[in-house]
C-alpha positions in Angstrom: 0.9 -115.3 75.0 -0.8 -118.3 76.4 0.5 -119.4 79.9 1.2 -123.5 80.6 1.2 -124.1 84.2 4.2 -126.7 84.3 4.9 -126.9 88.2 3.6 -130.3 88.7 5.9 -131.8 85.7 8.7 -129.5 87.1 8.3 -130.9 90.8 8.1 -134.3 89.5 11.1 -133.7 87.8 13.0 -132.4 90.7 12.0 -134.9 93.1 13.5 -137.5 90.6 16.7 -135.8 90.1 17.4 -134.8 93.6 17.0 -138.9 94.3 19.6 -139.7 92.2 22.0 -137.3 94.3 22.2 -134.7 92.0 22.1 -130.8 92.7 19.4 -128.5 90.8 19.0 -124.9 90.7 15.8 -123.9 88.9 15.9 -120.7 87.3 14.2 -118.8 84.6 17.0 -118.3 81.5 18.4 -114.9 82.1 16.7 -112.3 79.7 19.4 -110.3 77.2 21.3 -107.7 78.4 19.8 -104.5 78.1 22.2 -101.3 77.3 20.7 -98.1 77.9 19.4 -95.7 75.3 21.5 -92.8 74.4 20.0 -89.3 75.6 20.0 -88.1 72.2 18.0 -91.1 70.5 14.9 -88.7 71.6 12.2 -87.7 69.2 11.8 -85.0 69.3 15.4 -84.0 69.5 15.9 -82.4 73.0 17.7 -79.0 73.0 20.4 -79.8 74.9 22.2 -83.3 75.8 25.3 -83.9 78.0 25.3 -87.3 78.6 27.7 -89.0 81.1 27.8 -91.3 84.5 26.7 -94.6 85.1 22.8 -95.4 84.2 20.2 -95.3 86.8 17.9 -99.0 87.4 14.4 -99.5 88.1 13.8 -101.9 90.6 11.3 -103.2 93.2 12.7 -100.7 95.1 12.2 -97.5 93.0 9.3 -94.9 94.6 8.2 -92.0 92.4 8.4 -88.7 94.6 6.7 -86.0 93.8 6.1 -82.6 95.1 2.8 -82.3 97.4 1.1 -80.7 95.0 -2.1 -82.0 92.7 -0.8 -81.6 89.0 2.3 -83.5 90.3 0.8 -86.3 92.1 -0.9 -86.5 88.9 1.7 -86.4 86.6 3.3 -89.0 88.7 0.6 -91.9 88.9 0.2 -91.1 85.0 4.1 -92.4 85.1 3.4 -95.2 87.2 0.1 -96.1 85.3 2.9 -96.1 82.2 5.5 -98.3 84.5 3.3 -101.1 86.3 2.0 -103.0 84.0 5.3 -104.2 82.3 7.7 -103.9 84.9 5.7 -105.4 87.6 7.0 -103.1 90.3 4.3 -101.2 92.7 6.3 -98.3 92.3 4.3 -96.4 94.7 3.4 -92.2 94.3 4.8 -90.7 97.3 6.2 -87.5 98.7 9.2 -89.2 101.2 12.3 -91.2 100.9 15.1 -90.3 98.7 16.7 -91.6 95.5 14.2 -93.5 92.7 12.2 -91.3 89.8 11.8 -87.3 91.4 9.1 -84.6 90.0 9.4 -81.5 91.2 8.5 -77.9 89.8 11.1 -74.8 90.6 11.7 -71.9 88.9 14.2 -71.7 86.4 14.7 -71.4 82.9 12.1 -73.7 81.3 9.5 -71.7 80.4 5.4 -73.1 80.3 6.6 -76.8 78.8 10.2 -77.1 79.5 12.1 -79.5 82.0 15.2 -80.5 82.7 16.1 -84.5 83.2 19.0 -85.5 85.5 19.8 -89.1 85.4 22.7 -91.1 87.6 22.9 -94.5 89.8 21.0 -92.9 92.3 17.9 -92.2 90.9 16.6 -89.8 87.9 15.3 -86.1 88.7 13.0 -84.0 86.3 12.5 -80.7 87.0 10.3 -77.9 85.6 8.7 -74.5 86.4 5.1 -75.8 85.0 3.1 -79.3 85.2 2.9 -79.2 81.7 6.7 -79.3 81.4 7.1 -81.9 84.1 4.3 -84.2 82.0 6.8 -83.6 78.8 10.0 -84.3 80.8 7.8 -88.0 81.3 7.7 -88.7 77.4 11.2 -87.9 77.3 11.8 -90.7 80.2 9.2 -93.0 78.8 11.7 -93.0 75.7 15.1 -93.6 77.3 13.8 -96.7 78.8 13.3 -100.0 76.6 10.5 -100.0 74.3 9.2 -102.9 76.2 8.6 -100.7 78.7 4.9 -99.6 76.7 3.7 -103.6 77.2 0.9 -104.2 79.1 2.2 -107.5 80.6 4.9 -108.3 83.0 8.4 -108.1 80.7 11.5 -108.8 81.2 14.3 -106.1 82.4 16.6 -104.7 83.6 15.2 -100.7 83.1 18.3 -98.8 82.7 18.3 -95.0 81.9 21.1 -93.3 80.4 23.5 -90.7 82.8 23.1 -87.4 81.8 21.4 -84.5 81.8 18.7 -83.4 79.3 17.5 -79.7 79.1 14.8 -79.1 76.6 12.4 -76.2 75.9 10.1 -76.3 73.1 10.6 -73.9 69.8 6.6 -73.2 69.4 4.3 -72.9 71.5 1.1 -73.9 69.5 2.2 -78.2 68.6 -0.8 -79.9 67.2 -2.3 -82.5 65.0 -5.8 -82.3 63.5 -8.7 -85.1 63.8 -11.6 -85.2 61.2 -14.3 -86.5 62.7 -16.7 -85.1 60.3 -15.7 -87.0 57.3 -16.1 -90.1 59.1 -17.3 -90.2 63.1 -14.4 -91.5 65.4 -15.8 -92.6 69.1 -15.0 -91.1 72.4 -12.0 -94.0 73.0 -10.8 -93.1 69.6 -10.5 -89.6 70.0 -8.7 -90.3 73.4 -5.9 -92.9 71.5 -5.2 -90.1 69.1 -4.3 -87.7 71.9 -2.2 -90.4 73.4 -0.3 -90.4 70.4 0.0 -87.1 70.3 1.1 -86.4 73.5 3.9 -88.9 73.3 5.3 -86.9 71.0 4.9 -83.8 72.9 2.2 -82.1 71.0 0.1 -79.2 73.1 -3.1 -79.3 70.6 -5.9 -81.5 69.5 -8.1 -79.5 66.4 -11.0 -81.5 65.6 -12.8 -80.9 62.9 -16.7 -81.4 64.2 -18.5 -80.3 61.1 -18.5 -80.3 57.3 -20.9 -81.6 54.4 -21.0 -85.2 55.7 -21.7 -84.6 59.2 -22.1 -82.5 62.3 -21.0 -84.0 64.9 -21.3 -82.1 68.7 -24.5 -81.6 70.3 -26.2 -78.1 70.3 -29.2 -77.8 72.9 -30.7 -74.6 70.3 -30.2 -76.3 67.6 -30.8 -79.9 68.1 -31.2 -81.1 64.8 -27.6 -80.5 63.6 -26.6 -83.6 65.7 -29.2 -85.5 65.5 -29.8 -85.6 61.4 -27.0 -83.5 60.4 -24.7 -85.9 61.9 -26.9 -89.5 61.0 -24.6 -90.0 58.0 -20.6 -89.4 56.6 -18.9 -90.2 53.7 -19.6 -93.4 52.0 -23.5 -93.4 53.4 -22.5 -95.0 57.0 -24.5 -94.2 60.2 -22.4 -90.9 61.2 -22.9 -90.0 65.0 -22.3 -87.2 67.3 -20.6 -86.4 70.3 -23.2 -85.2 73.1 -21.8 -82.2 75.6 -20.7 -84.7 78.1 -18.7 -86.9 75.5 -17.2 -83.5 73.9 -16.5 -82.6 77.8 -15.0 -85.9 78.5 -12.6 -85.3 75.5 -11.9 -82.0 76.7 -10.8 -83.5 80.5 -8.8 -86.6 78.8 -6.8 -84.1 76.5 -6.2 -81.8 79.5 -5.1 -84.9 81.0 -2.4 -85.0 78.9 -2.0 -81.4 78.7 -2.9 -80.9 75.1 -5.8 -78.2 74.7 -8.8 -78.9 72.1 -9.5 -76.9 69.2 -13.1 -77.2 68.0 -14.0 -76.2 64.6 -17.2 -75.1 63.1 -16.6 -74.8 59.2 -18.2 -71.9 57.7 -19.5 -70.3 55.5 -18.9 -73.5 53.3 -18.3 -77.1 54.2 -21.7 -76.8 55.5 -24.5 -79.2 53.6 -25.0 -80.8 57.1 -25.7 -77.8 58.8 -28.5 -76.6 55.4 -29.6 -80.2 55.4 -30.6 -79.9 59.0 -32.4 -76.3 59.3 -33.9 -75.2 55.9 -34.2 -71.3 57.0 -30.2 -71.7 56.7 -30.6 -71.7 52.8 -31.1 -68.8 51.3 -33.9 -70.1 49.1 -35.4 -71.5 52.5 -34.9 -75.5 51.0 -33.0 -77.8 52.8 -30.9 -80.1 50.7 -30.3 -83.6 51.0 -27.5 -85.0 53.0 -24.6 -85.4 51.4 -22.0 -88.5 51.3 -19.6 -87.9 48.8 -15.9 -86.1 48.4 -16.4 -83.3 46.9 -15.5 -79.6 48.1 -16.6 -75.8 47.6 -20.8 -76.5 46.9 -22.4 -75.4 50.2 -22.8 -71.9 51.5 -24.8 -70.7 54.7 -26.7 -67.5 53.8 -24.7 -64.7 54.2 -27.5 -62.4 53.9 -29.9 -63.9 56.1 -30.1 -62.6 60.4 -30.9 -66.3 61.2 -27.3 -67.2 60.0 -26.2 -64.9 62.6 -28.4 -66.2 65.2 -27.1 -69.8 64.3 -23.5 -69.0 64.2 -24.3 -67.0 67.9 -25.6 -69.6 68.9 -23.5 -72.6 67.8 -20.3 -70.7 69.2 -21.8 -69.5 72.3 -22.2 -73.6 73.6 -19.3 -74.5 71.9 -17.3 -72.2 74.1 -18.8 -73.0 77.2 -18.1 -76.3 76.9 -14.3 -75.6 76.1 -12.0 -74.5 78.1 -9.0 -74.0 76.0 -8.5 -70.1 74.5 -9.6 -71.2 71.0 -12.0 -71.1 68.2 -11.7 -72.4 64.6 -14.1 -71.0 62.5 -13.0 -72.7 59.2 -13.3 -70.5 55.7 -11.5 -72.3 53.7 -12.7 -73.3 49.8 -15.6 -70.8 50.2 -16.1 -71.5 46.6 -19.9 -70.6 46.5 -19.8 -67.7 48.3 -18.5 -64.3 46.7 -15.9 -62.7 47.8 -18.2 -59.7 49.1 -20.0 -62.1 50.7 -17.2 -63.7 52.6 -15.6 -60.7 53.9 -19.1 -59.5 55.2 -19.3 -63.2 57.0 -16.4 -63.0 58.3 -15.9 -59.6 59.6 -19.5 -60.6 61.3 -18.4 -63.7 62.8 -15.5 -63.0 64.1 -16.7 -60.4 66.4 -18.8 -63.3 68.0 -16.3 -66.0 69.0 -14.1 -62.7 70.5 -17.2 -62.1 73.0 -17.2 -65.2 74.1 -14.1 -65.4 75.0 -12.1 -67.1 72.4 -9.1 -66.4 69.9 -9.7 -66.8 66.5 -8.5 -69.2 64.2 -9.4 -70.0 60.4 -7.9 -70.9 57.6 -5.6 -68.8 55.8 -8.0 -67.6 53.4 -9.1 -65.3 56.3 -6.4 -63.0 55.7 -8.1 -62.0 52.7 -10.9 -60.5 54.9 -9.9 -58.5 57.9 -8.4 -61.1 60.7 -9.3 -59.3 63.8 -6.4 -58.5 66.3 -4.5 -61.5 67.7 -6.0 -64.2 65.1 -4.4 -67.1 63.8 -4.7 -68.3 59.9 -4.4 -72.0 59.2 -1.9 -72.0 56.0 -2.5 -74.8 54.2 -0.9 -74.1 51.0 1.5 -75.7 48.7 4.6 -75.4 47.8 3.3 -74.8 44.4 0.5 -72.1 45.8 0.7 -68.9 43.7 3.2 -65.8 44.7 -0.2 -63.3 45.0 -1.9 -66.1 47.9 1.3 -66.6 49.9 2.1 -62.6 50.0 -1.7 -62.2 51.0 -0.8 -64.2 53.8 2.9 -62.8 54.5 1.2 -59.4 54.5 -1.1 -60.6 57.2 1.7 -62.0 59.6 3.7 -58.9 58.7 0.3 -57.0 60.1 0.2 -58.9 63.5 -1.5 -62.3 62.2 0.2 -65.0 64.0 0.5 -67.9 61.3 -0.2 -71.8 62.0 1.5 -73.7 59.4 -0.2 -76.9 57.6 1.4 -77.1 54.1 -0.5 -79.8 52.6 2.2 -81.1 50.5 4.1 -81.3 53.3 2.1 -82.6 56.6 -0.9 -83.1 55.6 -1.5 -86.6 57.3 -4.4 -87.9 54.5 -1.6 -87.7 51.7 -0.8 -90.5 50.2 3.2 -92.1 50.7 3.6 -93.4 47.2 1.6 -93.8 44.6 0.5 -97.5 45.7 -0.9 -96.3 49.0 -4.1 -97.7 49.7 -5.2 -94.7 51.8 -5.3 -91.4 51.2 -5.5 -88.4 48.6 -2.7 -87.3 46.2 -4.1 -83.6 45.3 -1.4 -82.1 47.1 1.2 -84.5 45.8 2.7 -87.8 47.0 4.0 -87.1 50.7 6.7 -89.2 51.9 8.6 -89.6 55.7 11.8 -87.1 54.3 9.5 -84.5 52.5 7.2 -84.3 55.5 10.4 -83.9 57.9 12.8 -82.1 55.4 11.6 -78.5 56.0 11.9 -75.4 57.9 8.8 -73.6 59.6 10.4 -70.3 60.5 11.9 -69.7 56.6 9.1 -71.4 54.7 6.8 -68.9 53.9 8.3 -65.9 52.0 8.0 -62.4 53.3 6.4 -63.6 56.3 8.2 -63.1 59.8 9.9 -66.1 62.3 8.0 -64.4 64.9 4.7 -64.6 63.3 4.7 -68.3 63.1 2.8 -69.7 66.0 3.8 -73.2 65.5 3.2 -76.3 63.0 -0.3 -78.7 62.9 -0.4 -82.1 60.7 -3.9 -82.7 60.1 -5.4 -85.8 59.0 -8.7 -85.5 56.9 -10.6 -88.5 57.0 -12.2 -89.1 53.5 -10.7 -92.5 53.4 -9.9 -93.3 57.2 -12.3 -95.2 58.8 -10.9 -97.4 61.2 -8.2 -97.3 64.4 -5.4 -99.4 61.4 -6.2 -96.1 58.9 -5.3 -93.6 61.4 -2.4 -95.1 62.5 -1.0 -96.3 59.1 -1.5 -92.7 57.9 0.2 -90.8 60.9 2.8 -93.0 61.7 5.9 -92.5 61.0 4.9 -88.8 60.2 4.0 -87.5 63.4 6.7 -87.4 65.1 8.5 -85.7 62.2 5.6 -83.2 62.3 6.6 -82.7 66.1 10.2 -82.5 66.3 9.3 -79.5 63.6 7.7 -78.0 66.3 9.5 -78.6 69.6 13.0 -78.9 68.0 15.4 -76.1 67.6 16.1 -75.1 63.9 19.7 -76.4 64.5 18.5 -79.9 65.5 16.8 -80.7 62.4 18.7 -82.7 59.9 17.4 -85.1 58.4 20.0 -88.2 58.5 20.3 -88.4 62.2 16.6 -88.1 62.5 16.2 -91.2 60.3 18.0 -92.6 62.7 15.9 -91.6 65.2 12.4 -92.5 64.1 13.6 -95.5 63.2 14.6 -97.0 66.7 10.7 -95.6 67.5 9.4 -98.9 65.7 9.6 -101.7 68.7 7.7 -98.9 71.2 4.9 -98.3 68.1 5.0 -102.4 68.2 4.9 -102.6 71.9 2.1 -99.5 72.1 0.1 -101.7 68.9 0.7 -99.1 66.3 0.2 -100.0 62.9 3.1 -97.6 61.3 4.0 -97.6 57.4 7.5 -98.9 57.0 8.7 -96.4 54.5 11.8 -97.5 52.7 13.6 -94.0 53.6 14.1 -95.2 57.4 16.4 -98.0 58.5 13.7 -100.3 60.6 14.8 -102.4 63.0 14.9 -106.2 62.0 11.8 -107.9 63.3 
């Protein structure tokens, strides 16, 4: 908003008042009372909510106290970095005084991302056993205050949260959204507003999908080529790009940041025309094809034959681990289409092998359970609802064998499917996706034969065939994120889907405040703007 500096007019105007004999108070119009947002308007839906007792104010005077420790110091400028801006206050990080916003870690029953929130005139407490759940308990306060709150500009308050006391512990462990960056390259700052968005909701995992027929898109010292002219293009003919290691680092820190771990992917044996484009001795036939820029799925094939694929794949893992951190791997196999089935199980039982000895767990898409997942492997399932009997009890069999199971049902959160029929974005292969179809379902009963324990947790990925810009990512994740997330941190009994509506819908003036573009699907009550 632009600013008109009106004090000379407004001391003119005094002095000529206060000569006729007339009293003047000059104040600003008192802003609109602000009631304080229930516990339970939360998303995702905390486990437990008592609320009661008067509402604890941010003022001037409100400190942030934390425990004299780094990940809490840490935790707590992050809060204040959140609180500044549109509050004014200096709200200042400190390990004294009493009262105001309190982190502290103790033992108790949280578990690795749990917290408990304590709210009351005196000040609000969160409490965890881990940083991570301390950094949750955060979102959780972030929401109860007004969405104005997420402004970058001095607003307006009073800051009021809600009496009560929130426990919460997550359902599954493994939380995550997917980013392709190899259909169309997203910068360093992108990257880092997705996990933002991510991590407001509570999500622990960032998969990014860094190579595929369009482009290849992390730096590999052996193999420097894939980068540089594997990842020169994507879909549509654009100019591509690639992340070098200190980029790919820098994601890695941000995202730890926000305690949500990266997943890299390396697609393979298919998905891989950027990878034959770049190095002909991939090809079996030892010609390198052209780069490719279309849609289309299930052409390319590494050489499954061939040592050198081995060396590659050694290779390509090898840095790729180094340069991450978190305890997995992707290493793709899905729509394998031009590689046999003889083939793909010899690939595969070769591969997996090599992201084990360097250190990583194994994930792939679920058509790895038709090979021999190794021991304590996860498979992707990205199925429909519609996906034949024989695939999904291939898959059951698997989880009933020890294969922990991430689940992606594409006609369900898939993030690249279209709303309705008139969306401007997106695909429709797996059907027309919607806010209540993506919500409306259950993880632990939703694939048949399969055990609750084996799932690991839920992951709505978003394919970027037709997202290009910061707009597209949004429009197509938001409202359905969240949705995706609650699935994952809420308990079974939380999940229904009128009160959610409910929810999601009184998420709209933060997504406004945070500039979100969001769809407004007709299914959810939207504020009036």
């Amino acid at each position: 908003m632009t600013q008109h500096h009106r004090t000379p007019r407004l001391l003119g105007t005094l002095l000529l008042v206060a000569a006729a004999g007339l009293s003047v108070t000059a104040a600003a119009p008192a802003p609109a009372a602000r009631t304080a947002t229930p516990l339970d308007r939360v998303v995702p839906a905390p486990a437990s909510v008592h609320p009661g007792g008067a509402p604890y104010q941010i003022t001037p005077a409100t400190r942030i106290r934390v425990d004299d420790s780094g990940p809490v110091r840490r935790i707590g400028g992050y809060l204040a970095d959140v609180l500044r801006p549109s509050t004014g206050y200096r709200l200042p990080v400190t390990t004294h005084g009493t009262g105001g916003i309190r982190l502290r870690l103790q033992d108790g029953p949280y578990g690795a991302e749990g917290y408990r929130l304590d709210s009351g005139p005196r000040g609000v407490t969160l409490t965890a056993r881990e940083p991570a759940g301390l950094f949750h308990g955060v979102q959780t306060l972030r929401q109860l205050l007004p969405a104005a709150v997420e402004k970058k500009t001095v607003q307006h308050g009073p800051w009021p949260v809600a009496g009560g006391t929130v426990t919460d512990t997550p359902r599954y462990a493994y939380r995550g959204a997917m980013l392709d960056v190899a259909r169309h390259f997203f910068s360093v700052a992108q990257v880092k507003r997705f996990v933002d968005a991510l991590a407001l909701y509570k999500g622990n995992a960032l998969h990014l999908h860094l190579s595929d027929d369009q482009g290849w898109r992390i730096a590999i010292d052996s193999w420097p080529r894939l980068a540089t002219y594997g990842g020169s293009t994507e879909v549509g003919g654009g100019q591509g790009g690639y992340y070098t290691k200190a980029d790919y680092q820098e994601i890695v820190r941000y995202a730890a940041s926000r305690y949500v771990e990266v997943v890299p992917e390396i697609d393979m044996p298919g998905h891989t025309n950027a990878a034959l484009a770049s190095y002909a001795d991939l090809n079996c036939d030892g010609t390198a094809p052209p780069l490719y820029t279309g849609t289309d799925v299930g052409f390319s094939s590494l050489c499954v034959r061939k040592q050198v694929t081995y060396d590659f794949v050694d290779d390509v893992i090898r840095e790729l681990a180094a340069l991450t951190p978190g305890r997995y791997l992707h290493i793709g196999g899905d729509e394998a289409h031009s590689t046999s089935h003889d083939d793909y199980v010899k690939f595969m039982d070769r591969v997996q092998p090599i992201a084990e000895r360097y250190g990583k767990t194994v994930i792939g898409w679920h058509q790895l359970t038709g090979a021999h997942p190794v021991k304590g492997a996860l498979a992707q399932y990205w199925g429909l609802d519609s996906t034949s009997a024989a695939e999904k009890a291939q898959v059951a069999e698997a989880a009933r064998n020890g294969t922990r199971l991430i689940l992606s049902p594409a006609d369900r959160i898939y993030l690249d499917m279209k709303y309705t029929a008139d969306t401007p974005l997106g695909q429709d292969w797996a059907g027309l996706v919607e806010v209540r179809r993506s919500y409306d379902w259950d993880p632990g009963a939703y694939l048949p034969g399969a055990p609750a324990s084996a799932i690991a947790g839920v992951e709505a990925p978003l394919w970027t065939e037709t997202i290009v810009t910061d707009h597209d990512i949004d429009w197509m994740t938001f409202p359905r994120l969240p949705g995706a997330a609650e699935l994952g941190w809420s308990p079974a009994a939380k999940h229904d889907w009128d009160t959610y509506r409910v929810r999601l819908a009184a998420q709209a003036p933060r997504w406004d405040a945070l500039g979100i573009a969001y769809y407004r699907s007709p299914q959810i009550p939207w504020p009036t703007r």
